[in-house]
Structure formats: C-alpha cells, structure tokens
C-alpha positions, 0 to 999 in steps of 0.5 A: 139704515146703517150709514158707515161703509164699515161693516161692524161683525155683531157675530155673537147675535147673529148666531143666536137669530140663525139658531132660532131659526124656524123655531116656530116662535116670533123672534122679537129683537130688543135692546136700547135705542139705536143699538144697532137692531135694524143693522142686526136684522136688515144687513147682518142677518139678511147677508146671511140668509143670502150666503145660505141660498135663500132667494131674494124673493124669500126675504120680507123686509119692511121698514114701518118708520119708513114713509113708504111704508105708511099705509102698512101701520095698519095692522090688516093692511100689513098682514094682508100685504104679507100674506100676498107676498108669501103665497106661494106654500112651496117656499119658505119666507122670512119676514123681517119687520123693522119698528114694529111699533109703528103698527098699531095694534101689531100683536094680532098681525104678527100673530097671524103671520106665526099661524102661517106654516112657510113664515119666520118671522122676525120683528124689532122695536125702538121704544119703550113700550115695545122694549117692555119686559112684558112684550113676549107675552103679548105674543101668548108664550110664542115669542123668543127674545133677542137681546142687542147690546151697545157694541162690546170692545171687542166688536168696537175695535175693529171698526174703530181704526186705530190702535187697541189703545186708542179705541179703549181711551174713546170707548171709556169715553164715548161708548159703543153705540153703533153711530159714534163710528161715524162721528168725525170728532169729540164734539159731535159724539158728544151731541149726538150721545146728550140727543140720544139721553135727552130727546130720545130715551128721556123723553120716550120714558116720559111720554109713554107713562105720561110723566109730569115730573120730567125733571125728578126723572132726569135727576134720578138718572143724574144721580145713578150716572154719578155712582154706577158700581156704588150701593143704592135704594130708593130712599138714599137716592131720595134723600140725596135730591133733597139735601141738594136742595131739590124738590122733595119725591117720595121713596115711590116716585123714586121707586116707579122711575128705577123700574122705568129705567130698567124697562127701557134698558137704559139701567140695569139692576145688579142684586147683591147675594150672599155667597155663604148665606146662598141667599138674595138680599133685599137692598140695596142693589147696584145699578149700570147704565147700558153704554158709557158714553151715554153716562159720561154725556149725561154727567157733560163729561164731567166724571169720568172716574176710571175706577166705576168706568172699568166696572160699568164696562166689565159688567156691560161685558158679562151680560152682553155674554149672557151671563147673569151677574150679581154683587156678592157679599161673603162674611168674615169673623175675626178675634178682636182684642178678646171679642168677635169682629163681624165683617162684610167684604164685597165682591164686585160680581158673582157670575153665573151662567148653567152649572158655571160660576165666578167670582170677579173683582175689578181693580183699576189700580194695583200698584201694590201688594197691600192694594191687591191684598184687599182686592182679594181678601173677599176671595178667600171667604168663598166657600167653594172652588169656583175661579176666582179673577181679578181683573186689573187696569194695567195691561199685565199678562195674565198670571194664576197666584199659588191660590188659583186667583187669575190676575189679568189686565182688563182689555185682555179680559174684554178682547179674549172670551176664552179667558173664563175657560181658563 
C-alpha cells in the first residue's frame, strides 16, 4: 500500500470511477506497474465512498498479493467469501479487488459477482497479461476500462514540495511515478526507476510470452528510449542493432516485441496522418514511453535531450486527458527555379477528442523569429481552422499572433487544462 503521508489528489480518475458508478459493468482499473492503481482504488476512492455515507461495512477491499489473503487466489473460494459477505439484498456493496491476477482463473468469479444485483465491483491488475488489451473481453463486453496514468505535473507538483521550477527539473528528470516522492535523493530514485525497468516490466514481458531472447527485447527498448519523438519501423530499428554490431533479428521479432511494449503500456504508438489527405499512414509511426524517468534510467541518465523530453511529456499530458493524439503530416507545393518542389512538413501532434481538434508543435528552444517561423510553417497548410498551439520551453506568457497561433510556454501548457478552450 501507498506509504507517503502525503496525499497525492489523482481527481481526474476519481471522477471517472464515481461516474461509472453502479453501471452495471466491471470497472477494470489499468495502467503500468506501479502507477498508482491500488492507491486510486484503496485510498482515493474508498474516501469517497465514505464521504458520500457508504458504511464501512459496504466496502469490500481485498488485497490478493497480500498473504492473508492467500487462500482467496482461488476462484471459488474468492466468490464464495464475497458473496458471504454481501447477503444482506437490502444494501449496496462495493467490492474492491487489488491484483486480480493473483486468482487463477479470476473471470468466472468476477463474473458471478456482476450477476449479483446489490455488487459493484472494481477490479485492478499489475501485469502484463492482465493489462493486455484484450482483458475486457474476458469479461463478455461487460467491462469499462479505467486507464491510470504516471502522475501528470500537474498531480506531481503539489506533492513534490518545492518550487514549480524545481519540481519540473526533477520530474523531466525522474518522472512521475508515484513512489519516486518518497525517494530521499537522486541516487535512490535512480535505483528504484532501473529496478522498475529491469526486474519489474522486462522481466514481466519476458516471462509471461516465454521470451528466450531477453536481451533483443531490452535492445529494442534501449533503442526507442534513445529516439522518443523520432519516426521509426520495425526494419530501421532492425537495421540499427545490426550496424551496432549486434546479433541480427528479423523485422518480425522486432515486430512482435513493438506489440509486447505497448500491451504493457510501457510504449505508446503515435500514427502519423495526413491532414490534407485525411488519411492513415502505414509507417513509419512515433513511439513514447509512458514516464521519463523510466526512459532516462534505462538510457543511465545518459541523454536527457530536453527537446525529445518536452515532447515525450506533452504527449504523456494529452493522453492522460483523454485525448487521441496522432503525428500530422500536411504537404507543401512550392515553384523552384521553374519546377514544382513537393515538401512534407510535420506537425508534432494532431489531437482529437469528439467533434474538437489541435494542432500542437513542440519547441523547446525559440530564440528567434526564423526558429519559430519554421515551427509554425506546417501551420499554415492546414486546411481547416482548427487552433493551432506552439508550445515553447521557456516560460512566456501565452500570446495569440495575428494568425490565431497560441504561443505559450510548456509548464503554462501542463499545469492549466483550460489552455485548449482558449
């Protein structure tokens, strides 16, 4: 359980799991290892629960990698002891399950409990089978997914306990997993994020698809931690190992281990679209790793380009909005010397959420007018009059040009989610 005395507001996911409130679905809470899930669940929602005069006694919290609970692992056993529990049809209980996956063959208890009228049941996991895509299926279309990300800047702030400016040095630098709060100094967070890399998500990802090849997996994640924000595919990422001089892996090892990553939501996959064309393209995509301070300990604190940094964070922050984000690509004709010139500018994301869209370049550095003129030349192909935002790494304070191009400096960006309503 949460072991800082500082309470971390995680609101965003609260609301969603109060507005899923007795839907009639499993509420199946996902995210990376050691997000903050069993936090959400145990602590934030239960609070809440309690604040709105639910009895404690209307509260079923069962911890299943908790050794007392070890006879629970079985799936009858866990049903049955529910279900003794919540007799009494005159009342409304909330079951809570923490590490689901502990129960073998969990599907058909949580199942039988959705079957009883006066349950609402909540369940979490902290694999990689569990936090496979597919997981709402075993649940026959009756499962609502709640997706916790690494804690936000603007949820890492107010626990850190320093200034604004200080918190964002430490968090492009170690992240926002919940746990590096109560880390006393560098040195510790820096063990505890490669643990986390190496013996925690690596090795999770290995031993579920019974990976042989451990080492080809960890060069793939060496070699996407190094390029976050750059264009990739299965057969440049290939090529790379082998011109660094190690063992050759075929496009579709490389292939099935991209897919690995991103079921286990260590790597998210970015598509690139063509605004003009209103089109998918097949690749190559853009990959992001869910917290920087994962990526920096992987890479031992090596490259920490604040460029690819600023751009892995924005892109963090929109999904953690709930916003789909993809890489846009618009294409430019211009007359050359007499000919035709064909030019494909990219814009770092094209975002989308309903019926609203924006278009966002990041720039950590724009000292100049010709820097910023090239940032937002992709802008002036768009076809359309969506809002258009250039998100800078200096603190300035947000300004709209006589284009309607929004200037506004990144922590501005992170800390204020009114800033796209603008």
């Amino acid at each position: 359980m949460w072991k800082k005395t500082v309470e971390i507001k995680r609101d965003g996911y609260l609301n969603r799991l109060i507005a899923r409130k007795w839907n009639g679905a499993v509420k199946v809470v996902t995210g990376i290892r050691r997000c903050g899930k069993s936090y959400l669940l145990f602590k934030l929602f239960r609070d809440h629960l309690l604040s709105e005069g639910v009895e404690p006694g209307q509260i079923i919290a069962i911890a299943l990698d908790d050794i007392r609970n070890k006879r629970l692992r079985d799936p009858e056993a866990l049903y049955s002891h529910v279900a003794g529990l919540t007799d009494d049809r005159s009342k409304g209980y909330y079951v809570l399950l923490d590490e689901i996956q502990y129960v073998d063959g969990f599907e058909d208890a949580v199942n039988g409990m959705r079957h009883l009228p006066n349950l609402d049941v909540y369940v979490t996991g902290s694999n990689s089978r569990f936090l496979s895509s597919d997981i709402l299926t075993e649940f026959r279309g009756r499962g609502d997914e709640v997706r916790v990300r690494p804690l936000s800047f603007s949820e890492f702030l107010p626990a850190h306990g320093g200034g604004e400016g200080d918190a964002w040095e430490d968090y492009l630098v170690f992240g926002g997993m919940p746990e590096i709060l109560s880390k006393k100094d560098d040195e510790q967070k820096a063990s505890y994020l490669k643990n986390l890399v190496d013996e925690v998500y690596l090795k999770d990802i290995s031993d579920r698809n019974r990976i042989h090849l451990g080492e080809e997996l960890g060069l793939i994640v060496d070699s996407l931690s190094s390029s976050v924000g750059s264009l990739t595919n299965p057969t440049k990422i290939a090529n790379t190992l082998r011109s660094a001089g190690r063992k050759s892996i075929s496009h579709g090892t490389v292939s099935r281990y991209l897919e690995l990553l991103e079921e286990s939501y260590l790597f998210e996959k970015a598509r690139r679209y063509d605004v003009k064309g209103r089109k998918y393209l097949d690749t190559p995509h853009k990959y992001f790793m869910a917290d920087m301070g994962l990526r920096n300990a992987r890479l031992n604190f090596r490259q920490q380009e604040r460029t690819h940094l600023m751009e892995n964070v924005i892109y963090n922050e929109l999904r953690s909005r709930g916003y789909s984000v993809d890489v846009g690509l618009v294409e430019t004709r211009a007359s050359v010397d007499g000919s035709r010139e064909y030019k494909q500018l990219e814009i770092d994301f094209v975002v989308n959420k309903g019926d609203a869209r924006y278009y966002i370049q990041s720039a950590y550095g724009v000292h100049d007018e010709g820097k910023r003129e090239r940032e937002i030349r992709p802008f002036r192909n768009v076809p359309d009059s969506f809002m258009k935002i250039l998100v800078v790494g200096d603190e300035v304070r947000p300004w709209t040009d006589d284009e309607g191009i929004l200037t506004v400096g990144v922590r501005r960006f992170l800390l204020d989610p009114e800033i796209l309503r603008r």
